[in-house]
PAKENU-726060 format. One record per residue (C-alpha): z negated, x negated, y. Coordinates in steps of 0.05 Angstrom, whole numbers, plus 5000, padded with zeros to 4 digits. Each point is the difference from the previous one (the first is absolute). Example, Ala and Ser with C-alpha at 12.3 -4.5 7.8 and 13.67 -1.06 7.14 Angstrom:
BEGIN
484447544910
501349735069
***
This chain:
BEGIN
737459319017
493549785021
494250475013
497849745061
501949625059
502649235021
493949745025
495650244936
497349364968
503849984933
505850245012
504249335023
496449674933
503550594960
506949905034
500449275001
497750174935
506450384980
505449645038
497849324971
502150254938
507050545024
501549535055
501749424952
504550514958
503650305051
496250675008
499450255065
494050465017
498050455057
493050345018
496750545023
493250185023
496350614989
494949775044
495250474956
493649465015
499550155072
504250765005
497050304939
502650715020
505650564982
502749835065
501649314987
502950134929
504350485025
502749605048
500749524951
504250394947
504750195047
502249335030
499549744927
505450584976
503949885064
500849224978
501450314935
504950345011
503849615042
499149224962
504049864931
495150134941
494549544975
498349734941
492349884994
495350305039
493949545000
493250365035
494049625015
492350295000
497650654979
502550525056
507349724987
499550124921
498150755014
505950145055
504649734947
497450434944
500050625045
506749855023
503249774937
504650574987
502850005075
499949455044
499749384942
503450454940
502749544947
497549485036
495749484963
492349835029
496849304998
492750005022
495149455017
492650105041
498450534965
491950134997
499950534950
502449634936
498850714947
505450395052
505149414999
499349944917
501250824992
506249905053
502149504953
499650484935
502850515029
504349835062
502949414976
497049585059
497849315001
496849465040
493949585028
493050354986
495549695067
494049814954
494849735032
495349494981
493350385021
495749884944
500849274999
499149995087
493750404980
498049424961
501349505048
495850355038
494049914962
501849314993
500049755061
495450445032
494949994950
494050345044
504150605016
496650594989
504950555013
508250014998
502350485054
506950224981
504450325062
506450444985
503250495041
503550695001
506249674977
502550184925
500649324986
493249895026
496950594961
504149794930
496049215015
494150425010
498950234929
503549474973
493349615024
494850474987
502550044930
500049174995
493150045025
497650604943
503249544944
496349365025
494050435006
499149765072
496850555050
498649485059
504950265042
501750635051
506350255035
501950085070
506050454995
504050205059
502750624976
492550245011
499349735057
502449725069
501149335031
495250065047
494450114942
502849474951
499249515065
492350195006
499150044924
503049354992
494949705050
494250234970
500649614937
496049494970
501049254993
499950144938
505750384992
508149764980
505350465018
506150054958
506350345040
504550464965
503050315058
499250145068
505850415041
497850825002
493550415005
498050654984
504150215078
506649744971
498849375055
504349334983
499649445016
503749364975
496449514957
498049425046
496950555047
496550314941
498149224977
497149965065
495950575004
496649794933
499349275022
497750225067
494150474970
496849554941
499649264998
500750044935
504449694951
506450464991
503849854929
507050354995
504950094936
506349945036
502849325037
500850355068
493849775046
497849434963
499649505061
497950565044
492250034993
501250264923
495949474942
505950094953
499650274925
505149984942
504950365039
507350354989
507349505022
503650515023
505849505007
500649944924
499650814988
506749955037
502249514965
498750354933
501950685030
507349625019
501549714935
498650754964
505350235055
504349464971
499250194930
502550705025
506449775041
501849574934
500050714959
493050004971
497350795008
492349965033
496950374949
500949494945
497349465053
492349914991
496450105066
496649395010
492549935022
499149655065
493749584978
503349404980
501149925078
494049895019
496449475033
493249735015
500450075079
495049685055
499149915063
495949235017
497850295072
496550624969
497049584939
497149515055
496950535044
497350414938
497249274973
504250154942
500549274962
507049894984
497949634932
498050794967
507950225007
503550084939
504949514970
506950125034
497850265072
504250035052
497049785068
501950225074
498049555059
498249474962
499549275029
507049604978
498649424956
502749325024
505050014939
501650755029
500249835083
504549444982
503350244946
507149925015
499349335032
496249684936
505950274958
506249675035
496149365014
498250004910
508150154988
501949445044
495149574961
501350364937
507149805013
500249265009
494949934947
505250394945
506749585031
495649334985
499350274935
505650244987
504049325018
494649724951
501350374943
508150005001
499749354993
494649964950
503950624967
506049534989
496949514958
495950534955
506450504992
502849704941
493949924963
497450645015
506550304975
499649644928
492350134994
500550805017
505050124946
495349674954
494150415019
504950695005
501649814916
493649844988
497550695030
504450424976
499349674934
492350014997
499650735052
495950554947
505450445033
506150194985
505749675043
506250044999
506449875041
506350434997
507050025034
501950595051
503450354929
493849934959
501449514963
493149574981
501849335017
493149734986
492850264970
494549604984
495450114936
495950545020
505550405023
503349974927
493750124955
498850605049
506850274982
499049754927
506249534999
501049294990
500749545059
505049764999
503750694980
498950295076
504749575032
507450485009
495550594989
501050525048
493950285021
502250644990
499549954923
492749935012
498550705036
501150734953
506450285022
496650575042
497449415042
506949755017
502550395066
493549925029
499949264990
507649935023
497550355064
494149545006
504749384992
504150195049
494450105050
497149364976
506449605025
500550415064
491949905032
498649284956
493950424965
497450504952
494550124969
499050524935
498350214933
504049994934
499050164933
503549454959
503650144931
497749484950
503349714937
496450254949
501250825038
492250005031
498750005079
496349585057
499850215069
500949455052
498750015080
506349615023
500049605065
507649695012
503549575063
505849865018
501549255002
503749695053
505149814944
501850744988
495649944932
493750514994
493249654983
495750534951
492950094981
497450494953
493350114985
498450334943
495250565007
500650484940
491850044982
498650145075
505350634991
496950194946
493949975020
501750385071
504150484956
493650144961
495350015055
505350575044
499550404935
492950014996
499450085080
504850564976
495550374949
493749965042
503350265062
502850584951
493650074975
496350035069
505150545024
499050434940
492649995008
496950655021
494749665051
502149665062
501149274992
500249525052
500149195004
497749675062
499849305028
492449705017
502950125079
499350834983
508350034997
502950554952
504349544949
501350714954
499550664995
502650524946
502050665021
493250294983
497149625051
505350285052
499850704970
492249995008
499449715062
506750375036
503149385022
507649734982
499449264957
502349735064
494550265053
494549884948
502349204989
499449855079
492450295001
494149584982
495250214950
494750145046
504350495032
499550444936
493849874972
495149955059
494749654965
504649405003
500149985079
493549494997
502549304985
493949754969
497850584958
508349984981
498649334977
494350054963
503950554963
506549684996
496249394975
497550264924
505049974940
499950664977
495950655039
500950724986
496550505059
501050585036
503950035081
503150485035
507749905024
502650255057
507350434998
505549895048
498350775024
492249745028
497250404935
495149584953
499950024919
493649654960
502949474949
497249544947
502749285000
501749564954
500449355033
502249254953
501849345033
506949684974
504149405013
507250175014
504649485016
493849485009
497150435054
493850514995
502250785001
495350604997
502850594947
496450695012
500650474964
496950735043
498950674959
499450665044
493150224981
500950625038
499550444949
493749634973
495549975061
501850735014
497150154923
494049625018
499550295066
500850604964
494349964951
495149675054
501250745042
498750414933
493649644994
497650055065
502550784997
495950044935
493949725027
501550505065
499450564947
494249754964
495950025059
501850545023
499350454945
493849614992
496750305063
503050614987
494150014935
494849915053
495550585014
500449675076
506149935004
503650425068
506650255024
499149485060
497549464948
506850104952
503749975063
497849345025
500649724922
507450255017
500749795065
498349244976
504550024942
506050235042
499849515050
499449434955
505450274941
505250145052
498649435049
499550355059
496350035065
497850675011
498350584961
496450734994
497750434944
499150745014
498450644967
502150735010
495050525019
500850584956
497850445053
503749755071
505249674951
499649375061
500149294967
492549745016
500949215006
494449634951
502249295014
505749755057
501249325024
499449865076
506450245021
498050215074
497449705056
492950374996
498050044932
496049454987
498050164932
502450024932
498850594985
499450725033
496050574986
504050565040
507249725003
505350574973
506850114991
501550755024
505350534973
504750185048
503850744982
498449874926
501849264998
498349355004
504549595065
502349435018
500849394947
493350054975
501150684969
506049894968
497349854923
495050585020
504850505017
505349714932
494649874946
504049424989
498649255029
504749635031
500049265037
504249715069
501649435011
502350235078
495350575010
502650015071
506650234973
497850564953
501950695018
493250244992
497749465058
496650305058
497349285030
493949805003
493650145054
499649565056
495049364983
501850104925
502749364961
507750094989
502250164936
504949504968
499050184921
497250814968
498150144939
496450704987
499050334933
496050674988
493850084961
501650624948
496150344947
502750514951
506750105050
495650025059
499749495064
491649935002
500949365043
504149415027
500449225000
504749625048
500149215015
504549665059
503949375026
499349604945
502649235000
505750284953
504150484993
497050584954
503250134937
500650584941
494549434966
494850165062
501450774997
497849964929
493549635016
498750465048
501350664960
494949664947
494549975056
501750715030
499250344932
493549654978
497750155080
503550774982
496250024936
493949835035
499950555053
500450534943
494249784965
495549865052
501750755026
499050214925
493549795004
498250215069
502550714977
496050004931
493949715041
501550665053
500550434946
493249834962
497550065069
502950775014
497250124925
493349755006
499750435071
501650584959
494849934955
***
């Protein structure tokens, strides 16, 4: 079932794909098209379903039901439980490789993942375009297109690459891409993704697409997919979509022989892939052939004489080949004649002296066993005399739990001529040697042995699996997460606290590159530099499966395993400790915020407005946040006079205001703003819009995004408030704290400077009495 139609580019590459492979074993297969590339519509896939049930219905059963590209995959996983129940699924051209591993786990599916090669056609870019300044990527509305989309900027973040920008057709129309695509620079490369629908549902096929896009820019076009190379495209490293069906039809064969998909690994298209270009384009883009890679493939490229006259040059060499081998042959018979004899009496001379002199065992034995020959090497192996071996049977010289095994290996030895394997030999004196044993069958019916002994090398790989053993134990036991790498950034080992920390299975986290976890990997030469001391310990942050981040400490030591350099790093969570430190940093600053505050409060000039603006400062910068007002209650009017507010509003232009207030409204305090006035208690939201309390906000004020609002109370009364908004963060029980700190030291500075403006009245009324 493909998902789209018979003209689209790939899909006779897929099918003569598949049938190279079913043809030759007798499978037949039929198709249909969903035609979902150019009728992307309910219409169509209505229309669809029921012709499909109607064939259904009315055609004996299948056996595999093999669906190529994306829109395909999803019809069959909607319709899985009606239309294809029971029925096993191949895929192959799939684009979104995380979807087709999870159908995998938990579907049972299996298949060919469409991976393309876009990172390494991103590099050929640069590489034979060195002077381009900008990559223009163009996609389309397409979920294929999309899926390549983020696939690329992704590749881009990693390589920490921002010279590039996107013309996507699912934001725009044909019409606009054409102009866009004129406008470009010179300078400029475009790599295609995909080019059939815009953001009006519009299709077109791909060499009409190809055309617009070669029409618009003369520019060089790269692609990642073989379709168009030849066609005004440069080329790339680009997907065979020939061999996807040719692995998707011998995974359908595994199934029709009784294998069940789910315990058939889906298989990654990338080994597919080829290094693609077209000569035409590389000529009129002044593209020197000699920068292509080793291995390129070349379109409309001149024929060689060897390759014009190819077939010609080869029949006219056989002929000439074959006169020259009959002269020789007539030669040599008759030289053969003379030498025969004497060759005859001189090999048997060197065969004894060989097998005699050989610091191998050897050995020749009769179809029964029976050892009708060994030379010395062969009987100190064994511990016996020389001549003692000859009539031995060669099954007195195996343990007895040995002998079936070596019976069945006999008998296979006399039916192919060969075997090779390994034996552990019984000696005389009761100790053991292992021996790697190489036997033929003679033309005589004899069998000609050799056994080399290699008992230190099994002990020493015995030793060495046990101590491979132990560390491995002891690397999965650890608490940290451990992980060995290759000097290429490949995952060699992981123990589950790697997995467990990170959220991925052991076998998503061994395909990713290290850079993919640890970001500060994704620069080659500062990874080098790294990579390149013996032993490092230092601080990182890893990235989870879930997008989240977590601050480790490294341990980092260079090794030699198996003669080849590996990385083993060793990452501690230190979670717990940077939020400690952070921890202590904020208690200092809060501290300090107290000190000086308290501090002015001493100050025989210090004001209401004064203490405010102290508070106002320290708010903003404690609880990060962007805006912020400090206001007191007016004993009389009970309204909230304003002593320092950000610029919220178009209009105020300054800092401060002298006759801002918050009024009463029936005995309370409304909207958001009033809510910790009207409680006594403070309270923070993190979606103020959402809060039941919410009223909106005036038009020209900044939206909120982020409230936190806490009352300023003194002996069980509200004197004042302090409220801070749309911080970077969310707010937190931490910043509520902060803030109640500031709003009592602000609460406790209200009372005393009305204290003393009432004692300083009251001297006054006294003095007037007087």
């Amino acid at each position: 079932m493909s998902a789209y139609h018979p003209s689209f580019p790939s899909f006779h590459a897929q099918v003569d794909g598949l049938r190279e492979v079913l043809s030759a074993n007798n499978v037949d297969l039929d198709v249909e098209f969903m035609d979902s590339k150019r009728f992307f519509t309910p219409e169509n896939l209505g229309n669809f379903t029921r012709l499909l049930q109607y064939k259904l219905e009315n055609l004996p059963p299948y056996d595999v039901l093999v669906v190529a590209d994306d829109n395909a995959l999803d019809y069959a996983v909607e319709n899985r439980d009606t239309l294809f129940k029971g029925l096993p699924v191949v895929f192959l051209g799939i684009n979104n490789a995380q979807k087709a591993m999870r159908l995998h786990r938990t579907l049972g599916m299996t298949g060919v993942i469409e991976q393309v090669s876009m990172e390494q056609t991103v590099e050929l870019m640069r590489l034979l375009l060195p002077d381009t300044r900008n990559v223009v990527v163009l996609t389309d509305a397409t979920p294929s297109g999309q899926e390549d989309l983020k696939r690329f900027k992704e590749i881009m973040r990693l390589r920490g690459d921002e010279r590039y920008s996107v013309f996507d057709l699912s934001t725009m129309r044909w019409e606009d891409a054409s102009t866009m695509l004129h406008r470009l620079s010179s300078r400029d490369a475009i790599l295609l993704l995909s080019c059939y629908r815009d953001q009006d549902g519009k299709t077109v096929d791909f060499e009409e697409g190809l055309g617009v896009v070669t029409g618009s820019a003369n520019l060089p076009v790269f692609h990642l997919w073989e379709h168009g190379i030849g066609k005004g495209i440069v080329g790339g490293k680009v997907i065979s979509f020939t061999e996807h069906g040719r692995l998707a039809g011998e995974l359908v064969l595994n199934i029709l022989a009784g294998g069940k998909p789910k315990d058939l690994p889906v298989v990654t298209g990338g080994k597919a892939n080829v290094l693609l270009f077209d000569k035409l384009a590389l000529e009129r883009f002044h593209i020197p052939t000699s920068l292509l890679p080793q291995g390129s493939v070349l379109l409309n490229s001149d024929p060689t004489f060897w390759e014009a006259n190819r077939v010609l040059l080869i029949e006219v060499g056989v002929l000439v080949l074959m006169l020259v081998l009959v002269g020789a042959c007539l030669y040599r018979i008759n030289r053969a004649k003379v030498r025969v004899n004497e060759q005859l009496v001189e090999n048997e001379k060197q065969y004894r002296a060989y097998m005699e002199n050989a610091p191998d065992g050897v050995l020749v034995f009769d179809p029964e066993g029976v050892i009708l020959q060994a030379n010395a090497a062969m009987s100190e192996m064994v511990g016996y005399g020389e001549d003692r071996l000859a009539g031995e049977s060669i099954f007195n010289l195996l343990p007895a739990a040995v002998h079936e095994r070596a019976r069945a290996d006999l008998s296979s030895l006399l039916r192919t001529s060969a075997h090779t394997g390994g034996y552990e030999l019984l000696r005389q004196d009761g100790k053991y040697a292992y021996v790697r044993f190489n036997g033929v069958l003679l033309d005589n019916g004899n069998i000609l042995g050799f056994c080399q002994d290699v008992t230190e090398i099994k002990r020493k790989s015995d030793a060495q699996k046990e101590s491979e053993m132990l560390f491995r134990s002891l690397l999965e036991q650890a608490g940290d997460s451990v992980f060995v790498c290759d000097m290429e950034g490949h995952f060699l080992f992981v123990n589950d606290a790697a997995c467990l920390t990170l959220g991925y299975t052991r076998t998503e986290l061994l395909e990713l590159k290290t850079w993919e976890v640890d970001q500060a990997l994704a620069d080659s030469s500062r990874r080098m530099g790294f990579w390149s001391q013996n032993a490092v310990i230092t601080e990182s942050t890893h990235r989870r499966k879930d997008g989240t981040t977590i601050p480790t400490e490294l341990k980092t030591a260079r090794l030699k395993v198996g003669g080849k350099d590996v990385l083993l790093v060793i990452s501690r969570d230190i979670s717990k400790r940077r939020e400690k430190e952070r921890r202590e940093r904020s208690k200092q600053v809060i501290n300090q915020a107290q000190a000086e505050i308290i501090k002015s409060l001493s100050s025989h000039s210090a004001t209401v407005r004064s203490i405010a603006k102290q508070v106002y400062d320290w708010a903003l910068r404690l609880t990060g946040s962007r805006y912020c007002y400090v206001g007191m209650i007016d004993p009389r009017s009970h309204d909230l006079q304003i002593l320092a507010i950000s610029v919220m509003q178009e209009g105020l232009c300054r800092l401060e205001s002298d006759n801002m207030a918050f009024k009463q409204e029936d005995g309370i305090y409304p909207a958001l703003w009033g809510e910790s006035l009207n409680t006594g208690k403070g309270f923070y939201s993190n979606m103020p819009a959402n809060h039941p309390m919410a009223k909106g906000v005036p038009e020209g004020h900044v939206k909120l995004t982020r409230l936190l609002s806490v009352p300023c109370v003194y002996e069980a009364g509200v004197v004042g408030q302090v409220a801070v908004a749309n911080a970077d963060q969310d707010y937190n029980d931490e910043d509520l704290e902060t803030l109640e700190t500031l709003a009592n030291l602000f609460a406790l500075a209200i009372y005393q400077i009305r204290m003393e403006r009432e004692l300083i009245q009251a001297r006054r009324q006294g003095r007037d009495k007087d």
